[in-house]
FIBA-98385 format. One record per residue (C-alpha): x, y, z; residue in three letters. Coordinates in pm, whole numbers. Example, Ala and Ser with C-alpha at 12.3 -4.5 7.8 and 13.67 -1.06 7.14 Angstrom:
<recs>
+--------+--------+--------+--------+
|     c1 |     c2 |     c3 | residu |
+--------+--------+--------+--------+
|   1230 |   -450 |    780 |    ALA |
|   1367 |   -106 |    714 |    SER |
+--------+--------+--------+--------+
</recs>
This chain:
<recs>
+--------+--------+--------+--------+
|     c1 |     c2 |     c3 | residu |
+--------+--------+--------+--------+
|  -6122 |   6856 |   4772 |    UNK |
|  -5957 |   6916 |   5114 |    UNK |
|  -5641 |   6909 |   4977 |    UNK |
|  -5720 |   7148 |   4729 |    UNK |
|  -5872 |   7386 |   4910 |    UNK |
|  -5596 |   7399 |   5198 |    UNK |
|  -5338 |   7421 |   4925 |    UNK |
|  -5550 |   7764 |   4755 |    UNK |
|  -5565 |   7906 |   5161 |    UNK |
|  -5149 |   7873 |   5142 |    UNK |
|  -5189 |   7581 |   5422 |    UNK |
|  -4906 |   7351 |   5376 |    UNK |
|  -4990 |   7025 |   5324 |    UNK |
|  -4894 |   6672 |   5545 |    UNK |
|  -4766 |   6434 |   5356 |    UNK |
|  -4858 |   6047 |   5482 |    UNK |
|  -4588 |   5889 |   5414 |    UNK |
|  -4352 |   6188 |   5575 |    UNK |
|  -4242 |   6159 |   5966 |    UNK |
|  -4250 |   6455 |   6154 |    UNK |
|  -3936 |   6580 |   6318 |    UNK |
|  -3866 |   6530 |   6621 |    UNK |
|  -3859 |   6825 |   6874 |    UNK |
|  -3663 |   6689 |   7137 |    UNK |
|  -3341 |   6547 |   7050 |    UNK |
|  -3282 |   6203 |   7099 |    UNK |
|  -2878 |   6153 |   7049 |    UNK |
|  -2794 |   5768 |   7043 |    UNK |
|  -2646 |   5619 |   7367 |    UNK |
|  -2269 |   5575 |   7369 |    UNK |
|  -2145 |   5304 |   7547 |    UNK |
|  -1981 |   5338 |   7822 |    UNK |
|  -1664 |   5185 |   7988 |    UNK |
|  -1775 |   5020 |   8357 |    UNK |
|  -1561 |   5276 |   8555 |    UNK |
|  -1732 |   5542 |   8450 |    UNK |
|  -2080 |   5352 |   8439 |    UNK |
|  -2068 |   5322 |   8805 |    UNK |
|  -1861 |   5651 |   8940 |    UNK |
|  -1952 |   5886 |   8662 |    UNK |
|  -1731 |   6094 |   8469 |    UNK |
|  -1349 |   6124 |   8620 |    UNK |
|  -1336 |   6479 |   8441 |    UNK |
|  -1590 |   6582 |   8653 |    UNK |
|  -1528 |   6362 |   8962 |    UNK |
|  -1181 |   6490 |   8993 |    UNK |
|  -1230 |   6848 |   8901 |    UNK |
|  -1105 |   7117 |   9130 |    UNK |
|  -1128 |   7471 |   9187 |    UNK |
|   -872 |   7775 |   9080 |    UNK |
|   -803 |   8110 |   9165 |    UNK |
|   -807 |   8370 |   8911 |    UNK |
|   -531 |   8638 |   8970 |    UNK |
|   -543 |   9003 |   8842 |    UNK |
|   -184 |   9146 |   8818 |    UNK |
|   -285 |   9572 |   8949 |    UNK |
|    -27 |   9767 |   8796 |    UNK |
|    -16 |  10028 |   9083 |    UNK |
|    281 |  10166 |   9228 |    UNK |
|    148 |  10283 |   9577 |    UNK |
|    -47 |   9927 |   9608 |    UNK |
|    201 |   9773 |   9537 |    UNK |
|    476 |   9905 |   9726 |    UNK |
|    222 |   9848 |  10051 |    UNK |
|    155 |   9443 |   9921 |    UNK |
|    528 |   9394 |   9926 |    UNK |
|    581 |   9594 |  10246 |    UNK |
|    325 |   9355 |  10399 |    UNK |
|    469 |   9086 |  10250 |    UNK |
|    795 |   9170 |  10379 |    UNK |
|    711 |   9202 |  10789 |    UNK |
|    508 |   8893 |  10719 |    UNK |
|    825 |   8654 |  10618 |    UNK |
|   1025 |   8865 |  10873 |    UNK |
|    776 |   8792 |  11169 |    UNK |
|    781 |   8417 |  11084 |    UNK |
|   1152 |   8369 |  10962 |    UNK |
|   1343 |   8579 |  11253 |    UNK |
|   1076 |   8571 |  11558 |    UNK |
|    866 |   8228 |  11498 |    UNK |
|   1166 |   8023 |  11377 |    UNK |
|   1517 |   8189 |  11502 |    UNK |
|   1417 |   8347 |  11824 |    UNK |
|   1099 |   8147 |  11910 |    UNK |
|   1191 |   7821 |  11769 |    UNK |
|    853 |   7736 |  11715 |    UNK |
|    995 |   7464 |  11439 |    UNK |
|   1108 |   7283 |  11734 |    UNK |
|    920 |   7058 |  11984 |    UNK |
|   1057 |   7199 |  12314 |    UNK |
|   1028 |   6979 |  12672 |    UNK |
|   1146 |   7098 |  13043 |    UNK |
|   1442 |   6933 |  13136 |    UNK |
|   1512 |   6709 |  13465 |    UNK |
|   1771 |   6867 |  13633 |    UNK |
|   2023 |   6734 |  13895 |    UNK |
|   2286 |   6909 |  14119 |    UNK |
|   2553 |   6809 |  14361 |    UNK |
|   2733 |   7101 |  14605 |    UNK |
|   3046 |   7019 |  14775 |    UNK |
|   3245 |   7233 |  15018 |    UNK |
|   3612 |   7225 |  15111 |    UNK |
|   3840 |   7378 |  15334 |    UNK |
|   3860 |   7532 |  15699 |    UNK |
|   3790 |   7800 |  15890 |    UNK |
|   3856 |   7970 |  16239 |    UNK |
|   3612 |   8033 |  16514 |    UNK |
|   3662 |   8298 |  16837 |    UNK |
|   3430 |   8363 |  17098 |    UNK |
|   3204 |   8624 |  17039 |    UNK |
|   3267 |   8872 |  17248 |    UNK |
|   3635 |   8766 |  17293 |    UNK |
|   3641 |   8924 |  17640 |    UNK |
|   3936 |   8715 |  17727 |    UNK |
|   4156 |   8681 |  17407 |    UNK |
|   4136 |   8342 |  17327 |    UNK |
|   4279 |   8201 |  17055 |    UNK |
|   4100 |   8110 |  16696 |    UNK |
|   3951 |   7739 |  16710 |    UNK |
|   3958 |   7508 |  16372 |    UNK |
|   3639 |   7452 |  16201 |    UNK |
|   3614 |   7185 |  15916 |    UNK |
|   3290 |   7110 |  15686 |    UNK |
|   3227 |   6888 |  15946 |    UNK |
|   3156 |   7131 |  16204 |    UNK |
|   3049 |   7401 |  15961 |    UNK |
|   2784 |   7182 |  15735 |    UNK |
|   2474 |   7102 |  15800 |    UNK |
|   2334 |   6810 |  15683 |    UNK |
|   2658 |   6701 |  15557 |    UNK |
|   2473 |   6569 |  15237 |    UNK |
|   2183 |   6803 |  15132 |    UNK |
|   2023 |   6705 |  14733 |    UNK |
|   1975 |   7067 |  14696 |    UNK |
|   2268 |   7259 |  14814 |    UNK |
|   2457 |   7356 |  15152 |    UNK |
|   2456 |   7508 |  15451 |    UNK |
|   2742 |   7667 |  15598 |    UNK |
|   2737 |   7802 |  15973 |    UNK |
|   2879 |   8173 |  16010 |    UNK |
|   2769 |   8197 |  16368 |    UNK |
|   2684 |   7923 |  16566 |    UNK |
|   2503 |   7994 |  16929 |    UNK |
|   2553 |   7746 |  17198 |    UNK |
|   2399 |   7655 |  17561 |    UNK |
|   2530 |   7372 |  17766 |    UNK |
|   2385 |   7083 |  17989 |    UNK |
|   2028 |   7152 |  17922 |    UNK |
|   1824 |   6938 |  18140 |    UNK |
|   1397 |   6916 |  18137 |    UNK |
|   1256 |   7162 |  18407 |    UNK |
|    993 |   7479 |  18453 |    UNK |
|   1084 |   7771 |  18226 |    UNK |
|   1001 |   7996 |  17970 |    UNK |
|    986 |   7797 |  17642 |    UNK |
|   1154 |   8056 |  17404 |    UNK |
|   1051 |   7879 |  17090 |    UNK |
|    645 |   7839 |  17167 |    UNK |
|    517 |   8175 |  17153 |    UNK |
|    146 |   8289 |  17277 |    UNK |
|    -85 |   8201 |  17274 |    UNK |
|    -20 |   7859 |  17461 |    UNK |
|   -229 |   7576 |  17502 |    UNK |
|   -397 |   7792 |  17849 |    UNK |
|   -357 |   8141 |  17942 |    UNK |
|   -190 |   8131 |  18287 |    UNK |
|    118 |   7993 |  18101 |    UNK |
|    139 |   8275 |  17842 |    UNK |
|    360 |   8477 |  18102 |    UNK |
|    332 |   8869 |  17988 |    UNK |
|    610 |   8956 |  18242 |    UNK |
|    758 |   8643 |  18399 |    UNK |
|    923 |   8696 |  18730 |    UNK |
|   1293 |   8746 |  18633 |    UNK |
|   1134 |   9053 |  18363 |    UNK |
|   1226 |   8883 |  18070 |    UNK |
|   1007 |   8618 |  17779 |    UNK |
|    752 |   8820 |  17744 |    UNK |
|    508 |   8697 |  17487 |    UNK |
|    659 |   8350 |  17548 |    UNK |
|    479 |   8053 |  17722 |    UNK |
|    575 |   7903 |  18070 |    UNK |
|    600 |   7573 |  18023 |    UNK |
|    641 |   7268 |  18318 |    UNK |
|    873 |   7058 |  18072 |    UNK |
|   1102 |   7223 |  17911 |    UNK |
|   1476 |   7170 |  17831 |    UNK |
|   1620 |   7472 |  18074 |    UNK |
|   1801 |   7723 |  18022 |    UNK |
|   1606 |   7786 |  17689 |    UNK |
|   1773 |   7881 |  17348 |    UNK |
|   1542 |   8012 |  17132 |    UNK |
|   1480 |   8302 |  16845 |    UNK |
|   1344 |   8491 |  17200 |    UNK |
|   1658 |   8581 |  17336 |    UNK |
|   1939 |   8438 |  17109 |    UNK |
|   2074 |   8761 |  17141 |    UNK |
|   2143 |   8783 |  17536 |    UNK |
|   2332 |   8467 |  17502 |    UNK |
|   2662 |   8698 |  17390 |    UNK |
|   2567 |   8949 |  17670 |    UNK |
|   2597 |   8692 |  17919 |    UNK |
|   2229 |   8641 |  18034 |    UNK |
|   2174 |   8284 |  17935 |    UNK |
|   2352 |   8038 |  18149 |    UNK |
|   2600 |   7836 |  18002 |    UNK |
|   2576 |   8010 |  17673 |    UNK |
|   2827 |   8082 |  17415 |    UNK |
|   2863 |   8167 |  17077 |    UNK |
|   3156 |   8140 |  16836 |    UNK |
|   3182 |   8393 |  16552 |    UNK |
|   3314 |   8192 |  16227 |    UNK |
|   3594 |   8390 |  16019 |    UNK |
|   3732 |   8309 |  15690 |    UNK |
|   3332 |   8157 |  15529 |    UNK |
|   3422 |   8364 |  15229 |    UNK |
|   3767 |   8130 |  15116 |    UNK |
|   3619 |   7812 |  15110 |    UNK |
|   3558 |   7626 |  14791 |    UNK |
|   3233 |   7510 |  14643 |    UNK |
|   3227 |   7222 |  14405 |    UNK |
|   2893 |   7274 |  14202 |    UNK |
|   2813 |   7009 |  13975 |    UNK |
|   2499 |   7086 |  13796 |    UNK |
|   2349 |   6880 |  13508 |    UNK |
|   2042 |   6832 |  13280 |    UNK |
|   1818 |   6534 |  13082 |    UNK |
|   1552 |   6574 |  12833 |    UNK |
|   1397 |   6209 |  12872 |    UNK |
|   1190 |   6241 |  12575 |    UNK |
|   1412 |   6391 |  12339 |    UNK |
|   1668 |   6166 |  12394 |    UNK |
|   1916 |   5977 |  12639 |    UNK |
|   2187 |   6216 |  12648 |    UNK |
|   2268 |   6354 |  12989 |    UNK |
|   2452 |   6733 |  12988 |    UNK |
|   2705 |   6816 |  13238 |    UNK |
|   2783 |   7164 |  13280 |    UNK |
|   3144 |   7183 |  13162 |    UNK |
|   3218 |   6842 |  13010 |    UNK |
|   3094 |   6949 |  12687 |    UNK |
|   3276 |   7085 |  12340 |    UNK |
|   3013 |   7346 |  12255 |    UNK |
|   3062 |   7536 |  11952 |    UNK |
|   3435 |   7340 |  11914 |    UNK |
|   3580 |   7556 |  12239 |    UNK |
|   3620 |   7310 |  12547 |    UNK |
|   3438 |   7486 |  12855 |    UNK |
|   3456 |   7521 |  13228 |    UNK |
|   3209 |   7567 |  13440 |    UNK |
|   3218 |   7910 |  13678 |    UNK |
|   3105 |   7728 |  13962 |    UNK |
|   3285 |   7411 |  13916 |    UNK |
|   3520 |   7538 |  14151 |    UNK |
|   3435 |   7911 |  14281 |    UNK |
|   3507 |   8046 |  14628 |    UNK |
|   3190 |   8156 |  14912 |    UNK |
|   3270 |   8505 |  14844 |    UNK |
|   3353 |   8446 |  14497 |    UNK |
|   2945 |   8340 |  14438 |    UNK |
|   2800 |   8599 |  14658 |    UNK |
|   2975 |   8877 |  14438 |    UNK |
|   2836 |   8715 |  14161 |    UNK |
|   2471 |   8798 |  14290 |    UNK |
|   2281 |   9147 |  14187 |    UNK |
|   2347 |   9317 |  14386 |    UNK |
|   2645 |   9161 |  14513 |    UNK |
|   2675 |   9047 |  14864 |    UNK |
|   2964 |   9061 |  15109 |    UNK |
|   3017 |   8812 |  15364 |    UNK |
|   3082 |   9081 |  15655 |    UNK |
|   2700 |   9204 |  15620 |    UNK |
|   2600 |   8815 |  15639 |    UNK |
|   2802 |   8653 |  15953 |    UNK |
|   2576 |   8758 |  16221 |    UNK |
|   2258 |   8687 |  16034 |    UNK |
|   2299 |   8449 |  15764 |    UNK |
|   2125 |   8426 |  15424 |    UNK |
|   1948 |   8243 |  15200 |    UNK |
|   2118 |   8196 |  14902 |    UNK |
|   1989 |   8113 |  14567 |    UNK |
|   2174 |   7947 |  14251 |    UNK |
|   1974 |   7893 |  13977 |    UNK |
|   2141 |   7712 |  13627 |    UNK |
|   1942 |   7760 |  13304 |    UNK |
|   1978 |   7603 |  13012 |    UNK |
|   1853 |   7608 |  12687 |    UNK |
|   1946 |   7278 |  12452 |    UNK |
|   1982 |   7216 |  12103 |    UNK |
|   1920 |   6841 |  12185 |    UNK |
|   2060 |   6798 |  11791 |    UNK |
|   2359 |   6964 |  11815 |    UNK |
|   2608 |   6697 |  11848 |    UNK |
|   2884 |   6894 |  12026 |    UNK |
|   2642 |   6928 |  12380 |    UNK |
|   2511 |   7181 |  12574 |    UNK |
|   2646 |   7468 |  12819 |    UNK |
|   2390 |   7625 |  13109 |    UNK |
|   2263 |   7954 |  12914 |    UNK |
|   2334 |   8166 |  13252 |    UNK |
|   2335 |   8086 |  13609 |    UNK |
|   2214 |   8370 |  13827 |    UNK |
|   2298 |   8404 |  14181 |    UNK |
|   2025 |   8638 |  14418 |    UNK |
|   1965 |   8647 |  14821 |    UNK |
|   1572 |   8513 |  14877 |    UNK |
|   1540 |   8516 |  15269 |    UNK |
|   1473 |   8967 |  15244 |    UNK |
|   1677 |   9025 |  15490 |    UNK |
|   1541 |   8821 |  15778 |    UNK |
|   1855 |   8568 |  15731 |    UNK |
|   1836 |   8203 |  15782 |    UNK |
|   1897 |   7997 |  16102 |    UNK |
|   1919 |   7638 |  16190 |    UNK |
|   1870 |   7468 |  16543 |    UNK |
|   2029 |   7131 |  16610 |    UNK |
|   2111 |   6922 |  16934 |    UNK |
|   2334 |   6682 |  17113 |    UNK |
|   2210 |   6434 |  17349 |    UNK |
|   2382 |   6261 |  17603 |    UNK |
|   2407 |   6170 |  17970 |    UNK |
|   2588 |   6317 |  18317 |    UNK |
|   2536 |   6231 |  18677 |    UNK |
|   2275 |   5988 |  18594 |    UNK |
|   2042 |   6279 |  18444 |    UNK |
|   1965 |   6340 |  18083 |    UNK |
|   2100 |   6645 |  17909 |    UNK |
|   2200 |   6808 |  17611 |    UNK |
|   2398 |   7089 |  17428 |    UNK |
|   2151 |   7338 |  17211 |    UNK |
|   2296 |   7486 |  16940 |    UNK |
|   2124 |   7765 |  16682 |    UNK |
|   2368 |   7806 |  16383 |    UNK |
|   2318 |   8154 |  16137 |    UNK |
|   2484 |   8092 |  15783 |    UNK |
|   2436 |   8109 |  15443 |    UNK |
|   2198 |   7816 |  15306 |    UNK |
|   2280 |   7802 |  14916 |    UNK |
|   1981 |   7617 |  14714 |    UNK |
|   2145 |   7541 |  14364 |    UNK |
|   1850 |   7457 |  14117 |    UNK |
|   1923 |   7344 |  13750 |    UNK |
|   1626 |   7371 |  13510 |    UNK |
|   1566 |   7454 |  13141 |    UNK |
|   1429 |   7358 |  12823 |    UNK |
|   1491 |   7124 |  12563 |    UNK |
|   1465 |   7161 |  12183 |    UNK |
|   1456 |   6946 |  11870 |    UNK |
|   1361 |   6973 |  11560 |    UNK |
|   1025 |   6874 |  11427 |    UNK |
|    901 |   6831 |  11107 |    UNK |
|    526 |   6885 |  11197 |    UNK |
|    583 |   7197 |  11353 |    UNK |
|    771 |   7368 |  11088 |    UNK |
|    490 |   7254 |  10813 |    UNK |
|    246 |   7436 |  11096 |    UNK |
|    499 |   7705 |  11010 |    UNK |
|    498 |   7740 |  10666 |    UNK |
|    160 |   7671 |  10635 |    UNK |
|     41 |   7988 |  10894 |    UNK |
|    322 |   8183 |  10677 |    UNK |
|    117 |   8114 |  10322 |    UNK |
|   -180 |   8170 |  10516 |    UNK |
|    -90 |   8509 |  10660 |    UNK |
|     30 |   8616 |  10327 |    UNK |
|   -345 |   8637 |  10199 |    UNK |
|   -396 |   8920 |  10417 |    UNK |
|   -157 |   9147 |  10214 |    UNK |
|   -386 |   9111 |   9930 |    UNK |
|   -657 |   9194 |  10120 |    UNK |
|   -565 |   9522 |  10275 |    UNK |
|   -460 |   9631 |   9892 |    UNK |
|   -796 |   9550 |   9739 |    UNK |
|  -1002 |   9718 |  10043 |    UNK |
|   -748 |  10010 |  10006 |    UNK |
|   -781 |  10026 |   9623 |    UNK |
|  -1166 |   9981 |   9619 |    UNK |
|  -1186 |  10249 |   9913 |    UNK |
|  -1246 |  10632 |   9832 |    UNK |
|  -1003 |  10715 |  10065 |    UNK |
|   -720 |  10591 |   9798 |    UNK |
|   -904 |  10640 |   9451 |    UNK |
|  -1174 |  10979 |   9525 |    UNK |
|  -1219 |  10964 |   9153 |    UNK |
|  -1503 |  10701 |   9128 |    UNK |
|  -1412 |  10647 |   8723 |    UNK |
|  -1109 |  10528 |   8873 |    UNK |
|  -1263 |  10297 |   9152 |    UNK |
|  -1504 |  10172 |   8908 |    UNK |
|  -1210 |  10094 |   8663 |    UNK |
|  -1030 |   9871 |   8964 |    UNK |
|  -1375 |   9690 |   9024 |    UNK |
|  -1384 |   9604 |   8654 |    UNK |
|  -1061 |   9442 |   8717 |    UNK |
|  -1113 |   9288 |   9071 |    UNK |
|  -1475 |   9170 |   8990 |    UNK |
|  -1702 |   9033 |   8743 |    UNK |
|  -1987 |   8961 |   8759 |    UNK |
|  -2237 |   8683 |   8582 |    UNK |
|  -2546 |   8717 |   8442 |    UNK |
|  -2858 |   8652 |   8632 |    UNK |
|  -2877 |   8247 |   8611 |    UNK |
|  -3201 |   8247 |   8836 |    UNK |
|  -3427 |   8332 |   8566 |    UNK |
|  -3280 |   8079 |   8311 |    UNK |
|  -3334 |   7813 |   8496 |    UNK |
|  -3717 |   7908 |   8488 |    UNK |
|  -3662 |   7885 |   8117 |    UNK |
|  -3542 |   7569 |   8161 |    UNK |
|  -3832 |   7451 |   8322 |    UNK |
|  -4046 |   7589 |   8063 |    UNK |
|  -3867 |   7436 |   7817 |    UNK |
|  -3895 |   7084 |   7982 |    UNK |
|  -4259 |   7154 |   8011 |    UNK |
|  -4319 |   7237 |   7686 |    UNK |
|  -4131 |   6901 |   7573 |    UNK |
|  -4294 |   6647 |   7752 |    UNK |
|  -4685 |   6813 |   7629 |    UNK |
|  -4555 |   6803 |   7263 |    UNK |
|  -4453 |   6450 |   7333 |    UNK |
|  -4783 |   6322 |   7438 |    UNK |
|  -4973 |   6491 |   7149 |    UNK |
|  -4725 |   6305 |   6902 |    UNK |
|  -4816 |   5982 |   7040 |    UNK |
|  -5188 |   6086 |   7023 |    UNK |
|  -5118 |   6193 |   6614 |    UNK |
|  -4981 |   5791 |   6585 |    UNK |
|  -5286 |   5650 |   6732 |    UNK |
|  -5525 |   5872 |   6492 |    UNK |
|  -5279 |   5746 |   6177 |    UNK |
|  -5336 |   5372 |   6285 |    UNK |
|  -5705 |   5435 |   6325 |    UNK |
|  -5774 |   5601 |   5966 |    UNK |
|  -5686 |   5795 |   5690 |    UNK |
|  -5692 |   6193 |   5829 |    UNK |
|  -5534 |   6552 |   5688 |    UNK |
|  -5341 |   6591 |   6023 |    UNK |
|  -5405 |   6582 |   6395 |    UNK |
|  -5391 |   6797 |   6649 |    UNK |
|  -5010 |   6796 |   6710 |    UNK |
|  -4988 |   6837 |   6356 |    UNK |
|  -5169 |   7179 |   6364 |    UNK |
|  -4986 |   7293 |   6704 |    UNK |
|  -4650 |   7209 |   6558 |    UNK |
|  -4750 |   7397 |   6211 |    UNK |
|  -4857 |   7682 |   6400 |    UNK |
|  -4511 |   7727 |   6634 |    UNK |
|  -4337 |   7692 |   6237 |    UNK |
|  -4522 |   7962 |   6178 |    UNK |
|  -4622 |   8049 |   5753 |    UNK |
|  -4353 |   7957 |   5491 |    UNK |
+--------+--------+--------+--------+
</recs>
């Protein structure tokens, strides 16, 4: 009678013998091979991401993309790699020099009251140390005052203040030193910067000086040379090398005094430098190509006075003894002290470094895309807005709003696991006794809805 009247009421009717579908699906388990059983699936594992690229067929843009472009691969091409060498690891060299001089020259008495006649000077008697790491000195002018013995004078080389006041004599008694100290033990008559120039006039006992002639024709053998220790054991010699397939020579392998002071800016001339003396510097760059099998020349060698004008001086002595007494010659030489330096920088190539290269080239090339799509999505380019709105459509797209389907989701997963339970309730009622359909029976009839 139940079944009759649900059947007249349109109800439809549960068979119980008929299984109920299943509203989750419940696919059968694939097996799986043991690599992907413990890391998963390699599709996904090893996935990676892409760019999409939109090809913006605009004239103006692109004109300023490849204009961009273009200075980029310039700027990295002609200043980072050919001018900069920034492909290249780069190390300051250890440089070495050796100065010789040769030949003579002729001294007179200075003033040369009584005509006497030129005296021979060698390198002997015109260098000073004889061996110097760093250059030479030459003497233009050399001061001299005889038999020197220790006694009470003015100390021209100790200037006030002195060690006490009453020997810091303002005006001594014989009107000259003033600003000089007085001192008990001194070597007497004093030569000193304080009155190096009465020695000519006559003032100084047993002074002299001898005015050199001829500085400017002596020779200069410069031998300057470079090593890169950790680029290699090669040692460069300036002017032993075949450089570019030419054989060269060195312009101050063999170059006269005057010769290298007309070669400084400006030049110098050897007349404005006698009485004074100057200090001289001779500096040899280079810049290596430690790859370049044929060697290495100094890139330029630059020649420039360094004292300002003050000149350059040099006091030395010779000891001996006379009557029993101990005494000695003081001599203060003026002449041109030449410091040669040889320095520069090293480069090979380096794979590293011109990856770094290439790598900040692809890098800076993004930025050309970048200025085009702000200037294309700017009103300053496109004032129609159909037309901006047409590039954004291009440039961008956008995705739906996935926020609020994953609340579905949710729902959905909610939903599955209630209907789950009820069906295992329904199972229990069927193994208990005969019954027209449980509870999950009517909820699932009413989601099916009428037929």
């Amino acid at each position: 009678q139940r079944r009759a009247r649900r059947a007249q009421h349109g109800y439809p009717m549960a068979a119980r013998d008929v299984e109920l579908r299943g509203i989750v699906d419940e696919d059968p388990e694939e097996e799986m091979d043991p690599v992907t059983a413990a890391i998963g699936d390699l599709d996904v594992v090893f996935a990676y991401r892409t760019m999409r690229i939109v090809r913006i067929k605009d004239k103006s843009l692109g004109l300023l993309y490849w204009t961009i472009v273009g200075l980029i691969v310039s700027y990295i091409v002609i200043f980072a790699l050919m001018i900069e060498g920034k492909h290249q690891q780069q190390e300051v060299g250890s440089g070495t020099v050796v100065t010789k001089v040769k030949g003579k020259a002729f001294g007179v008495p200075f003033p040369n009251k009584e005509n006497e006649p030129p005296v021979g000077y060698d390198v002997a008697d015109l260098r000073y140390p004889e061996i110097d790491p760093q250059g030479a000195f030459i003497a233009t002018k050399i001061t001299t005052v005889k038999e020197q013995q220790i006694g009470e004078c003015i100390d021209y080389d100790s200037r006030c203040p002195c060690r006490t006041k009453e020997k810091c004599k303002i005006k001594p008694p014989d009107g000259d030193g003033e600003n000089y100290c007085f001192e008990e033990k001194a070597w007497c008559p004093s030569l000193g910067l304080g009155n190096l120039e009465k020695v000519a006039s006559g003032d100084v006992p047993n002074g002299k000086v001898m005015l050199i002639s001829g500085i400017e024709n002596l020779k200069l053998e410069i031998h300057a040379a470079i090593a890169f220790p950790s680029l290699g054991n090669r040692f460069y010699v300036a002017g032993k090398s075949n450089f570019l397939g030419v054989s060269h020579e060195s312009p101050i392998r063999n170059v006269s005094v005057g010769a290298l002071l007309a070669m400084a800016d400006p030049p110098l001339y050897m007349e404005d430098l006698q009485h004074t003396g100057a200090f001289i510097g001779v500096s040899v760059n280079w810049n290596c190509n430690v790859d370049d099998s044929d060697g290495c020349e100094p890139l330029q060698i630059v020649v420039q006075r360094l004292d300002s004008g003050d000149g350059f001086t040099q006091k030395r002595s010779k000891h001996y003894q006379a009557g029993g007494a101990f005494k000695r010659d003081a001599m203060i030489c003026n002449g041109l002290r030449i410091l040669v330096d040889s320095s520069g920088i090293g480069r090979s190539m380096s794979l590293m470094l011109a990856v770094i290269q290439i790598g900040s080239c692809l890098a800076l090339l993004r930025t050309a895309a970048i200025i085009a799509d702000a200037l294309m999505l700017s009103a300053i380019y496109s004032p129609n807005r159909k037309k901006r709105e047409a590039y954004y459509k291009c440039k961008v797209q956008e995705t739906a709003d996935y926020s609020d389907l994953k609340d579905r989701l949710n729902l959905i997963h909610d939903q599955a696991e209630e209907t789950k339970k009820l069906l295992l309730a329904e199972q229990k009622g069927k193994r208990s006794g005969p019954a027209g359909g449980g509870i999950a029976s009517s909820i699932l009839q009413r989601r099916a809805g009428p037929r």
